[in-house]
Backbone bond lengths (Angstrom), bond angles and torsions (degrees), N, CA, C in turn:
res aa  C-N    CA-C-N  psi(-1)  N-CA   C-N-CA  omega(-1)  CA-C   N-CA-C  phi
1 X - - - 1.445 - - 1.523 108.81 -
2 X 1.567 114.99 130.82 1.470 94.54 174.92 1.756 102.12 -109.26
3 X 1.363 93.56 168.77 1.485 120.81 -173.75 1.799 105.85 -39.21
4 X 0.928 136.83 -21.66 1.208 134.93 172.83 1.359 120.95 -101.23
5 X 1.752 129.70 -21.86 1.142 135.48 148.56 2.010 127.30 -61.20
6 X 1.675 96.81 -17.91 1.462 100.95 171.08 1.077 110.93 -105.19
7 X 1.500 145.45 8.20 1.585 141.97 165.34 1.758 98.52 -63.76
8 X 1.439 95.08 128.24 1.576 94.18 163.82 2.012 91.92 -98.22
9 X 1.353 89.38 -176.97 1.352 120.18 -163.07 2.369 104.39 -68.88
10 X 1.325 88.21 76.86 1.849 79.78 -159.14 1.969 88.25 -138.36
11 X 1.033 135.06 149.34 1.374 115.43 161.69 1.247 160.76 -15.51
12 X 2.075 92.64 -20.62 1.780 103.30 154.24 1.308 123.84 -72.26
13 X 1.367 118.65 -39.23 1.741 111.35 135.90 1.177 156.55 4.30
14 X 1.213 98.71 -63.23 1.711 120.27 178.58 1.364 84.19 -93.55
15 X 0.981 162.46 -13.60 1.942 143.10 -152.17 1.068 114.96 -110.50
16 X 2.250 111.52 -26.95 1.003 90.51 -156.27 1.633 124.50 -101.22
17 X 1.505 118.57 22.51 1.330 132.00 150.45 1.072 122.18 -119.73
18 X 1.492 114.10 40.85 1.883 120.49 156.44 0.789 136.13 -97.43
19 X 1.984 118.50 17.79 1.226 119.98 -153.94 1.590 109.14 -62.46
20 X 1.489 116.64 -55.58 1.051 134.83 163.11 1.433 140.42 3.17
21 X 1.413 83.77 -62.67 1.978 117.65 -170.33 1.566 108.68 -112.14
22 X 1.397 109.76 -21.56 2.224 115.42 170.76 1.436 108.93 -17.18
23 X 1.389 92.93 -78.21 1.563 113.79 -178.81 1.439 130.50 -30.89
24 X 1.359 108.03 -59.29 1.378 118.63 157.86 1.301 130.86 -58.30
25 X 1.507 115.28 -29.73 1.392 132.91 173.97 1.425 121.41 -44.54
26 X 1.818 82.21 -66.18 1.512 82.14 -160.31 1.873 99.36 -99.22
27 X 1.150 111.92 33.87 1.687 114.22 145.80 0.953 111.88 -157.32
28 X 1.439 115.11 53.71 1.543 129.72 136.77 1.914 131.02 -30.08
29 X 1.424 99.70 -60.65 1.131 122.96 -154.59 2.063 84.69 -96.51
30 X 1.727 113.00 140.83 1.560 102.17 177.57 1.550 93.22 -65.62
31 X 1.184 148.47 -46.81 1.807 124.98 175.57 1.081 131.70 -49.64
32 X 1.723 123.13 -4.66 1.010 120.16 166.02 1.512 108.62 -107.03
33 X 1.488 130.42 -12.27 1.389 114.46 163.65 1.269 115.81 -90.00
34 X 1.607 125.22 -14.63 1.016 113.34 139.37 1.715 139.12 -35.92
35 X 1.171 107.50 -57.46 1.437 116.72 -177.94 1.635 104.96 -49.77
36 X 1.058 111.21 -61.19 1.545 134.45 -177.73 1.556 120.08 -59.58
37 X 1.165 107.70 -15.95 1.206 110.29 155.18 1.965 126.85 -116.87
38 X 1.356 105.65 24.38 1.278 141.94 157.87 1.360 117.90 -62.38
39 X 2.173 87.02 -75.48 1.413 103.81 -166.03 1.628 96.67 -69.22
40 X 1.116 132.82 -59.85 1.508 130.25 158.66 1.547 95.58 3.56
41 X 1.622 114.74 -103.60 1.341 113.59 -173.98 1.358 130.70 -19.36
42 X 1.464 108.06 -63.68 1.660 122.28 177.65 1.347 93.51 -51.36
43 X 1.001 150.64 -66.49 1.695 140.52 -112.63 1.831 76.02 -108.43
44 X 1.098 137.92 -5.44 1.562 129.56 -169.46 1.735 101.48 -113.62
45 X 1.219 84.52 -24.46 1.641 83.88 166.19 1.522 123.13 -94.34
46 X 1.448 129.43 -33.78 1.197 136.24 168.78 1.541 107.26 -61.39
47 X 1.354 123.79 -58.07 1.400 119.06 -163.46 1.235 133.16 -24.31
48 X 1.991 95.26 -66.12 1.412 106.01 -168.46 1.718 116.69 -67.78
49 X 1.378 109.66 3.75 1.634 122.47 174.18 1.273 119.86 -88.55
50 X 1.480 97.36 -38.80 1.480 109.05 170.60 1.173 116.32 -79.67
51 X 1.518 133.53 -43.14 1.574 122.94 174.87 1.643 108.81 -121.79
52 X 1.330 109.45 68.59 1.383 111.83 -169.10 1.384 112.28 -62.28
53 X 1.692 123.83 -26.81 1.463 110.67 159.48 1.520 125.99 -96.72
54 X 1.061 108.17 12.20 1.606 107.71 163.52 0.850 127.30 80.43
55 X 1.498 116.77 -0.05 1.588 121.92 -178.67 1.569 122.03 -121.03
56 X 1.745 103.77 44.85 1.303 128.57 157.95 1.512 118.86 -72.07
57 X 1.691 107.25 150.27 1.422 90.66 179.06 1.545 94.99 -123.17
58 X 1.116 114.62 165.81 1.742 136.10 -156.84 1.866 117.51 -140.61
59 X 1.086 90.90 125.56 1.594 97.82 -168.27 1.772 89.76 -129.73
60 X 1.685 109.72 124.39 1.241 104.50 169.87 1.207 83.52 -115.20
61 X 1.394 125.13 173.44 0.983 134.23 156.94 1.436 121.76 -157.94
62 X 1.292 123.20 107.87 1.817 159.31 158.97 1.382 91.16 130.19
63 X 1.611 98.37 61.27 1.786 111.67 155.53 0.787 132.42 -28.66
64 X 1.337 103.20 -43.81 2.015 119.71 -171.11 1.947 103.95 62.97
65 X 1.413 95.88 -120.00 1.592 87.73 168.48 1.216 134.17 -122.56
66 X 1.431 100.86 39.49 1.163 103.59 149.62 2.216 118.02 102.37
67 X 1.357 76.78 11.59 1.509 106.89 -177.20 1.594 111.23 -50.72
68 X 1.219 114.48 -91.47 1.349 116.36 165.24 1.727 142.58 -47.78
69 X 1.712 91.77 -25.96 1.350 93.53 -177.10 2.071 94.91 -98.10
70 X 1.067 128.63 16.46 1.299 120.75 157.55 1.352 119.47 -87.91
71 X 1.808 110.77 -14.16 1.180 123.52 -166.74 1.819 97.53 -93.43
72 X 0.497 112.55 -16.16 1.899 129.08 -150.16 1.859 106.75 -102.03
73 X 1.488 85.22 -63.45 1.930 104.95 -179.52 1.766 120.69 -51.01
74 X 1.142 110.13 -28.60 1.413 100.27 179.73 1.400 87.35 -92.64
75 X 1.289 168.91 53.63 1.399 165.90 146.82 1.991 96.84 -123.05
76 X 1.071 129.00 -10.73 1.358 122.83 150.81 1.513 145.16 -141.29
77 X 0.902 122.83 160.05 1.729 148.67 -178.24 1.769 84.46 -18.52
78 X 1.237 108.29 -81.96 1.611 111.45 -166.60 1.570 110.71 -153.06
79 X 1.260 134.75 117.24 1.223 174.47 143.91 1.219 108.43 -45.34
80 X 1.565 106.51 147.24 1.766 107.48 -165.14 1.953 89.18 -165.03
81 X 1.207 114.08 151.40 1.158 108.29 179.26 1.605 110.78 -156.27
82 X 0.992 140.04 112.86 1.395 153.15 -140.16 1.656 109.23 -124.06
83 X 1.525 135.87 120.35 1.124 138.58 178.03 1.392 127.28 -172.03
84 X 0.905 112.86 132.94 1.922 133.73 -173.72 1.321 99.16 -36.64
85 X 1.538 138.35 -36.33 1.007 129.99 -144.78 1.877 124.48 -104.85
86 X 0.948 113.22 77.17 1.879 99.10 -169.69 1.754 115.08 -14.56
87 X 1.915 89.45 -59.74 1.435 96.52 -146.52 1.987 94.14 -61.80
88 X 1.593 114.04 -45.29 1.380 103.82 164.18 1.281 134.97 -43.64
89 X 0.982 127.23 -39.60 1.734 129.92 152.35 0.997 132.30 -57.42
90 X 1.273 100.07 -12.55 2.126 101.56 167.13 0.863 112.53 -91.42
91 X 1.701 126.60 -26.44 1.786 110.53 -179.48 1.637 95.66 -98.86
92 X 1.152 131.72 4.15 1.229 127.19 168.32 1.874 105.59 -82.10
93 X 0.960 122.46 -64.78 1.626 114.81 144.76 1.214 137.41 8.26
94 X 1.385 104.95 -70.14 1.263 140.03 -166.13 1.959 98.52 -87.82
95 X 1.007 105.25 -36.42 1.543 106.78 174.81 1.756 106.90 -91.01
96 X 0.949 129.93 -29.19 1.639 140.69 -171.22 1.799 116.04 -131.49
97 X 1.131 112.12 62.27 1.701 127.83 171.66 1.519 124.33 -44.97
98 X 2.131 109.33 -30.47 1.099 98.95 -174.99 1.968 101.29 -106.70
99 X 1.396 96.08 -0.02 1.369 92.87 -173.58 1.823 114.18 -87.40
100 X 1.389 139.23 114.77 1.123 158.70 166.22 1.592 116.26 -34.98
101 X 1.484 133.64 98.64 1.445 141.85 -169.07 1.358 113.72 -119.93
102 X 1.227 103.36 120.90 1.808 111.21 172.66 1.240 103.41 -104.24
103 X 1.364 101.72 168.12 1.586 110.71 -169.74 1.811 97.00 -129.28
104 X 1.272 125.08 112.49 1.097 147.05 -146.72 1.305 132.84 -177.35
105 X 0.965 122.62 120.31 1.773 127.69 173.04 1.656 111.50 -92.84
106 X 1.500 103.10 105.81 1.359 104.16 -162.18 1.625 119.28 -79.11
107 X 1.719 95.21 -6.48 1.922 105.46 163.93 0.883 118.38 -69.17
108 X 1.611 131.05 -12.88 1.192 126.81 -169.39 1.622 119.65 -150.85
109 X 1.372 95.29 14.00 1.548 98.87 -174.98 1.494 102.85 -111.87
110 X 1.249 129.78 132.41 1.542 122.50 160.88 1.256 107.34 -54.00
């Protein structure tokens, strides 16, 4: 069975051919590019406190494309980002070159 024949009908569903259009999605609305350029801030201000030498390692996992862990990865050692979705992992890719992505459903994958 592959990973897209065992999703039942739940939000991994809907995600996993949006890689494309995510981005735009979810800051569509100015409250949502607002938000997103919030969490931006926060996560740029917390980091360098939290891994002030940089050689933390980071596991997101249901990346999507790659949003947070582009924000995150240059503040550590090595970055990893894990998600159900192909088409989300390609523009996450495509946005993050040195950061390492599996393609995996972590509810159900050893």
């Amino acid at each position: 069975m592959t990973i897209k024949e065992g999703i039942t009908d739940d939000y991994r569903r809907s995600h996993v051919e949006k890689g494309e259009d995510y981005d735009q999605f979810i800051s569509g609305t100015p409250f949502d590019a607002y938000m997103a350029e919030w969490e931006a801030r926060q996560l740029h201000d917390i980091l360098p406190r939290l891994f002030p030498r940089k050689d933390a390692r980071h596991l997101d996992f249901a990346c999507g494309t790659g949003r947070i862990v582009a924000t995150v990865a240059p503040y550590c050692g090595e970055s990893t980002g894990i998600d159900i979705s192909p088409s989300m992992l390609e523009v996450a890719r495509a946005k993050c070159p040195a950061v390492t992505f599996v393609h995996a459903d972590v509810t159900s994958t050893p």
